[in-house]
C-alpha positions as CSV (number, residue, x, y, z in Angstrom):
1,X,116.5,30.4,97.4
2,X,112.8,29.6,98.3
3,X,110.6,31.0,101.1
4,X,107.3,31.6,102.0
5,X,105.4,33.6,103.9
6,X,102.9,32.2,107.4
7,X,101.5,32.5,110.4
8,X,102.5,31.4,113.7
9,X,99.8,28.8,115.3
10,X,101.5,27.6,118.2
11,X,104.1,25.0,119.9
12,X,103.2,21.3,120.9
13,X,105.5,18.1,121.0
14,X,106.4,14.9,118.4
15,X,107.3,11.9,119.3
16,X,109.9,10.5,117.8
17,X,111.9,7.2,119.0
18,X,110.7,7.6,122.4
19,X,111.4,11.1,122.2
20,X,109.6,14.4,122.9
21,X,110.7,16.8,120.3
22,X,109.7,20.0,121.1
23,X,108.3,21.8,117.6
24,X,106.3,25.1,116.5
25,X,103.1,24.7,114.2
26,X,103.5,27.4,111.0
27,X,100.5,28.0,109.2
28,X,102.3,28.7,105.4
29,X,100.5,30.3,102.7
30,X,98.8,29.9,100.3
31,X,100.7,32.8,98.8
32,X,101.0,34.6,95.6
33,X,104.0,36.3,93.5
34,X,102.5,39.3,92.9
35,X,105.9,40.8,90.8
36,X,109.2,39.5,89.4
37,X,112.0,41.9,89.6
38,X,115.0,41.4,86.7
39,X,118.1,43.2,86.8
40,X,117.3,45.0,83.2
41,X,114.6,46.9,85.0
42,X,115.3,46.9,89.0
43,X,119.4,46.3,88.5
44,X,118.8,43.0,91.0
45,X,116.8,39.2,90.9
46,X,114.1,39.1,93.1
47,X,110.3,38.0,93.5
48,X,107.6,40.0,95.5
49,X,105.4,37.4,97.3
50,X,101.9,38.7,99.3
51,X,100.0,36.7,101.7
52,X,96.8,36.6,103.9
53,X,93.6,37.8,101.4
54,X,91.4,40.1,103.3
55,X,88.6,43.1,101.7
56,X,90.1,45.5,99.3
57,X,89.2,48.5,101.9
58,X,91.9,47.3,104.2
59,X,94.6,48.0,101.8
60,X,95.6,51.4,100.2
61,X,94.5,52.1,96.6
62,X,98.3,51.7,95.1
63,X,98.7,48.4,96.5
64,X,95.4,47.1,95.2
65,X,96.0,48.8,91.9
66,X,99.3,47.0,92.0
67,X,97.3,43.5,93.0
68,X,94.3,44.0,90.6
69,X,96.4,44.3,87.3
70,X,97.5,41.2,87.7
71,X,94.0,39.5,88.7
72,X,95.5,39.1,92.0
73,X,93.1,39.1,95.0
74,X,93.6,42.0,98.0
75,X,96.6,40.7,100.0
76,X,97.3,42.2,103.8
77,X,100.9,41.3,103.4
78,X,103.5,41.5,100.7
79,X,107.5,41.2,101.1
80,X,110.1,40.4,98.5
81,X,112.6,37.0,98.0
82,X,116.0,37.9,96.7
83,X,116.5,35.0,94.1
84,X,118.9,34.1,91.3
85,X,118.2,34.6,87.4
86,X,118.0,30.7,87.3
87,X,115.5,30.4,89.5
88,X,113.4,33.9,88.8
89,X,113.1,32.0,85.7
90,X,110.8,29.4,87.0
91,X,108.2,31.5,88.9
92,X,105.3,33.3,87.0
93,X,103.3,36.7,88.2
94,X,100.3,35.3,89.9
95,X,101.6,31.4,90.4
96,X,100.6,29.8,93.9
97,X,102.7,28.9,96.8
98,X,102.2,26.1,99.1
99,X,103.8,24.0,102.1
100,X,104.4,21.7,99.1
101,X,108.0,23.6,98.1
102,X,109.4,22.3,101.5
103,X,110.3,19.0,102.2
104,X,110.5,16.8,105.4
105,X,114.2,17.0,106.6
106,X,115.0,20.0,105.0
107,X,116.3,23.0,107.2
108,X,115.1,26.3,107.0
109,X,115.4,29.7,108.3
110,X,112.4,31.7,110.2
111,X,112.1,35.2,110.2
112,X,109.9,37.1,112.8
113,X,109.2,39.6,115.5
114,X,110.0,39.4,118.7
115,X,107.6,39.6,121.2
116,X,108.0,43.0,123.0
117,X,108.8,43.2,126.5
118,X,109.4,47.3,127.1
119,X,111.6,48.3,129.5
120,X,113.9,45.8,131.0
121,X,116.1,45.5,133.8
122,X,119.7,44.5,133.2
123,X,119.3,40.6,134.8
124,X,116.2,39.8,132.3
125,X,117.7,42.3,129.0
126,X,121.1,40.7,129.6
127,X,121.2,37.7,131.8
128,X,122.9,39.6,134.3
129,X,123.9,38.4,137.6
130,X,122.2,39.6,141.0
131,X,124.3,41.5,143.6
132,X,123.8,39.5,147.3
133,X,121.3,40.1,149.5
134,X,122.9,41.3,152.6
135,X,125.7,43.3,153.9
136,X,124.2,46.9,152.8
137,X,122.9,45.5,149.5
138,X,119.7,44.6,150.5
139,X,117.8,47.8,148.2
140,X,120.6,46.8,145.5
141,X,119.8,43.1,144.5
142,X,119.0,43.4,141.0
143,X,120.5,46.8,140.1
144,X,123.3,46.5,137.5
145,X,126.3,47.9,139.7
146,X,129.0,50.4,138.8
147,X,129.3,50.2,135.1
148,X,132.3,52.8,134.5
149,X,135.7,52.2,135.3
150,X,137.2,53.9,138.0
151,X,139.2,57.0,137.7
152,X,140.0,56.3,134.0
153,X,138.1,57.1,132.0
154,X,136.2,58.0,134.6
155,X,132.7,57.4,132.7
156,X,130.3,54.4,131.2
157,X,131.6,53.5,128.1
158,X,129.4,54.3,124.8
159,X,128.1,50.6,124.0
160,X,127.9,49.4,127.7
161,X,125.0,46.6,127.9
162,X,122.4,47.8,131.0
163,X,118.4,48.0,131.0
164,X,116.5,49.4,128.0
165,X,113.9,48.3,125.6
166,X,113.7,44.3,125.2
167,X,112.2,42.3,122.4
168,X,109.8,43.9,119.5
169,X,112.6,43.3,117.3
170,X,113.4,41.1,113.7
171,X,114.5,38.0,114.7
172,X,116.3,35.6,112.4
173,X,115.9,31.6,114.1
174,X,118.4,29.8,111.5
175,X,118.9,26.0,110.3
176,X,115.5,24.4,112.1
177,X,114.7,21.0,110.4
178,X,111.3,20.2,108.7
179,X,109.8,17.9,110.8
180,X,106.2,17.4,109.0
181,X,104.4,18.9,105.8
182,X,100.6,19.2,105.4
183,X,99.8,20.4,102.0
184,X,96.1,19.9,102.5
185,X,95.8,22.7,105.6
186,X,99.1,24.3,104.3
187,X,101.2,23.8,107.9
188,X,104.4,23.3,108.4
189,X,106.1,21.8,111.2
190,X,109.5,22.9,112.2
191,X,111.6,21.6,115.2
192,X,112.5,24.3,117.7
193,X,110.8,27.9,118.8
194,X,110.2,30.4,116.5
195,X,110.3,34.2,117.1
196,X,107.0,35.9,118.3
197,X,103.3,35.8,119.7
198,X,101.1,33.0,118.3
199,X,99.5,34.9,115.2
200,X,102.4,36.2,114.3
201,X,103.4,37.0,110.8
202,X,106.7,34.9,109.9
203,X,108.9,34.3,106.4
204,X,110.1,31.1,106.0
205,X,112.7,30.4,103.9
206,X,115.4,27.6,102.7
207,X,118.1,27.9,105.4
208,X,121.2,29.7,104.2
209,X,124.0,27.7,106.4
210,X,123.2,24.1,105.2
211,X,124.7,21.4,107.2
């Protein structure tokens, strides 16, 4: 398993046999593994990656203790890659990762944040379907309806989909196809929408359902 941590930049088109193919623009990197974890010492396989260098007052002292020992520059965000002893094997504490360890054609998965929406009413949250607009339902049209079921049980079920909080959530987009690779200004191009705003923070990694 690979991934990588970026930055959202945005959505625009290719062109590709007289096609317009919709893609996002991820700005990836250049990040740093900042820890290996074995299973000797931790009891799993894993690598901590950390993205985005800012000033060493934005972070807390632990973290930049954490970063410094390893002549590692201040990093805004860190997260952790769950990898196999094979492959823990071939990073190093303080290597450089690039747009470079995906290729064109391969599929990938993007992890990010949904933009948040508050509070929602049922036909946006759920896709619900509006009541008509006349005979008496006029104030109604897109209020839920009778959720319960009649005289038994006599009550809305625990579970029962109606309005509430929508989006601001972790959001896993699976199996988009690598459309384009830019080492030089470290963007990657995938094929399809991506969770969250433009700016947002997003962890790319090889796509866990292949084919």
């Amino acid at each position: 398993m690979k991934g990588i941590l970026g930055r959202k930049v945005g959505m625009t088109q290719v062109f590709e046999e007289g096609l317009a193919i919709p893609v996002t623009v991820i700005e990836v990197g250049p990040c740093y593994v900042t820890q290996k974890k074995d299973l000797k010492s931790d009891g799993y396989t894993a690598i901590q990656i950390g993205f985005d260098e800012t000033s060493h007052k934005r972070i807390s002292k632990g973290e930049l203790q954490h970063l410094k020992q390893n002549q590692i520059p201040a990093l805004r965000h860190l997260s952790e890659l769950r990898v196999n002893e094979e492959d823990l094997a071939g990073y190093t504490v303080g290597q450089k990762l690039d747009a470079e360890i995906f290729a064109v054609g391969e599929l990938v998965d993007v992890i990010g944040t949904s933009k948040g929406r508050g509070f929602q009413g049922g036909i946006k949250r759920h896709n619900f379907n509006r009541q008509p607009k006349s005979h008496g339902a006029s104030d109604r049209v897109r209020a839920p309806g009778s959720a319960g079921s009649g005289t038994t049980p006599g009550r809305t079920m625990k579970g029962q989909r109606g309005p509430g909080h929508m989006g601001n959530r972790r959001v896993t987009v699976q199996s988009l196809s690598v459309v384009r690779v830019d080492a030089e200004r470290n963007m990657l191009v995938v094929r399809g929408a991506i969770p969250g705003p433009k700016g947002g923070l997003v962890f790319v990694r090889g796509a866990r359902k292949q084919g």
